[in-house]
N, C-alpha and C positions, 0 to 999 in steps of 0.2 A: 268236787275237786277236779283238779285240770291234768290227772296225772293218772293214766294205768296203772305203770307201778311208783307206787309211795313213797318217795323219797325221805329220809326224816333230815327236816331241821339242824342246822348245827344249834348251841349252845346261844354262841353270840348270833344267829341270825333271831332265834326266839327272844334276846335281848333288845334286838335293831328293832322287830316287829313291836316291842311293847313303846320302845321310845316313838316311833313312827306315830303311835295311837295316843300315845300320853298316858298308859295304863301302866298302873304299879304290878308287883307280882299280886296281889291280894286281891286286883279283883281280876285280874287270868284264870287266877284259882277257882275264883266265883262261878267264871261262865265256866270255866273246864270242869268245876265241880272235883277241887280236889285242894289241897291246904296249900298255903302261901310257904310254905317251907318245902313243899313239892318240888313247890315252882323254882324255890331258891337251890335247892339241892340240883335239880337239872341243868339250870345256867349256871351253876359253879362246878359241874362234871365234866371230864375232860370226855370229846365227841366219843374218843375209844372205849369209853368205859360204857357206855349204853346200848352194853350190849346184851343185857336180860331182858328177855321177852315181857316185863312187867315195866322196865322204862322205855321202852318202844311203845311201847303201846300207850302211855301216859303220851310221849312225844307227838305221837300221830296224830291224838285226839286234840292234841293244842295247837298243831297244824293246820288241823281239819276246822276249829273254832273260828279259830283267826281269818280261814280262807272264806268262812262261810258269814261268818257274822261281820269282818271288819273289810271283805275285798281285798285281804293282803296276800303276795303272791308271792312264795320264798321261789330266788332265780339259783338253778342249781349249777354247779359249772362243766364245761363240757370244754372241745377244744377251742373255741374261737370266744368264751367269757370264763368269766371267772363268777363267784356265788355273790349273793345279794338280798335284799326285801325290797318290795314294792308297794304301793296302793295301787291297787289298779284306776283307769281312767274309768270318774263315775261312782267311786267306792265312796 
């Protein structure tokens, strides 16, 4: 992962990353190892609300998937961007 501290994913960026891939929530689920209704419940939670240490941690791990298995790079925003997904060049 490209990041000391962890950022987590919005909602619609784990949305952006699955259309980027072409991957439904069922098989996210698959590689994250956890149910397609997981996954659905997280992209339909508003960002504020994940805030239990048990959907963090879900979040992370699909972060951490996506970064590691598909080269996707969530761009977080700071003052000079705004947030994003990417492939990385080569992924």
């Amino acid at each position: 992962m490209s990041s000391a501290r962890l950022e987590l994913p919005t909602a619609a960026m784990i949305r952006a990353a699955r259309g980027l891939l072409g991957i439904n929530q069922a098989r996210l689920a698959m590689l994250v190892g956890i149910t397609a209704k997981t996954i659905s419940m997280i992209e339909n939670t508003g960002d504020g609300e994940m805030v239990d240490g048990r959907r963090r941690n879900i979040v992370r791990r699909i972060r951490q998937r996506l970064e590691d298995e598909f080269d996707i790079e969530f761009v977080f925003p700071d003052e000079r961007k705004g947030f994003g997904v990417l492939i990385r060049k080569g992924g």
